[in-house]
Structures are given as C-alpha cells and as structure tokens.
N, C-alpha and C positions, 0 to 999 in steps of 0.2 A: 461437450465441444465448447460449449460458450464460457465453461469455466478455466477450460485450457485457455483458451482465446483470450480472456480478462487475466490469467495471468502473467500470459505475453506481453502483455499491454503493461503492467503495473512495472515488468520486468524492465521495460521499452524505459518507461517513465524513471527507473533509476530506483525504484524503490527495492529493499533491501526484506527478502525472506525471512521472518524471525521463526515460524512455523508452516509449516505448507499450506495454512488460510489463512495465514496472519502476515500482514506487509508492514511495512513502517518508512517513512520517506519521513524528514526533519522541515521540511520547506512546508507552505500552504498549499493545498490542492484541492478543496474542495470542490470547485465550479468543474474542473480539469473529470475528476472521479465522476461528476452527477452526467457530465458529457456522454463517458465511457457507458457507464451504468443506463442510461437510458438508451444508448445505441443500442444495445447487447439488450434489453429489455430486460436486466438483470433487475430493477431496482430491491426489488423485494428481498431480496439474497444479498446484499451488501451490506454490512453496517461499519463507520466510522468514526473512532474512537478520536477526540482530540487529547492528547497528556500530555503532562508535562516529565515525563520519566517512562523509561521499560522495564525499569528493576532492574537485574543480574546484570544484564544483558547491554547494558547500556555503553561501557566503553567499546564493548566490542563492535558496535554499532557508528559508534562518533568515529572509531579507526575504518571504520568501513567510509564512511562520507569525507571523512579528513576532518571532523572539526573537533 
C-alpha cells in the first residue's frame, strides 16, 4: 500500500516512469522526496540517485519534460 501510495505521489510530482521503481524528474527535489519518505516511514526503502545522464533513454525523456 505505501508503495502504491509513494508512487502516486512521485507521479503527482511530475516525475517520469523509467522502470516500475525507477522515477526520474530533471529539476531538484531532494528536501520535497525526504518529506514524502518520512511521511510514508518509507526511508529505508528509497534510494536517490543524483546524474548527470540516463543513457538510452535520455532523449526520450527530455521529449517527455519538453527540454
């Protein structure tokens, strides 16, 4: 339930599916995440990559955000 519910949320927040537990948003969100995650008492179940690239996948991403 709380992982459906955190991916409501991530969905809310505009971020973009790359795999079914893998999200990717291009903006900063850290504080916004640690919010979520400690509501949810998720912490320990979340981990946040910062990159500078997604591989493959990448234009199709930028066409997803518009940039």
């Amino acid at each position: 339930k709380k992982r459906n519910n955190f991916r409501h949320k991530l969905k809310y927040m505009g971020f973009y599916m790359l795999q079914k537990s893998v999200f990717v948003l291009p903006y900063s969100c850290e504080e916004e995440l640690g919010y979520i995650c400690q509501d949810l008492r998720i912490n320990d179940y979340v981990d946040m990559i910062i990159a500078d690239s997604v591989g493959f996948k990448e234009a199709e991403i930028k066409k997803y955000f518009k940039i």
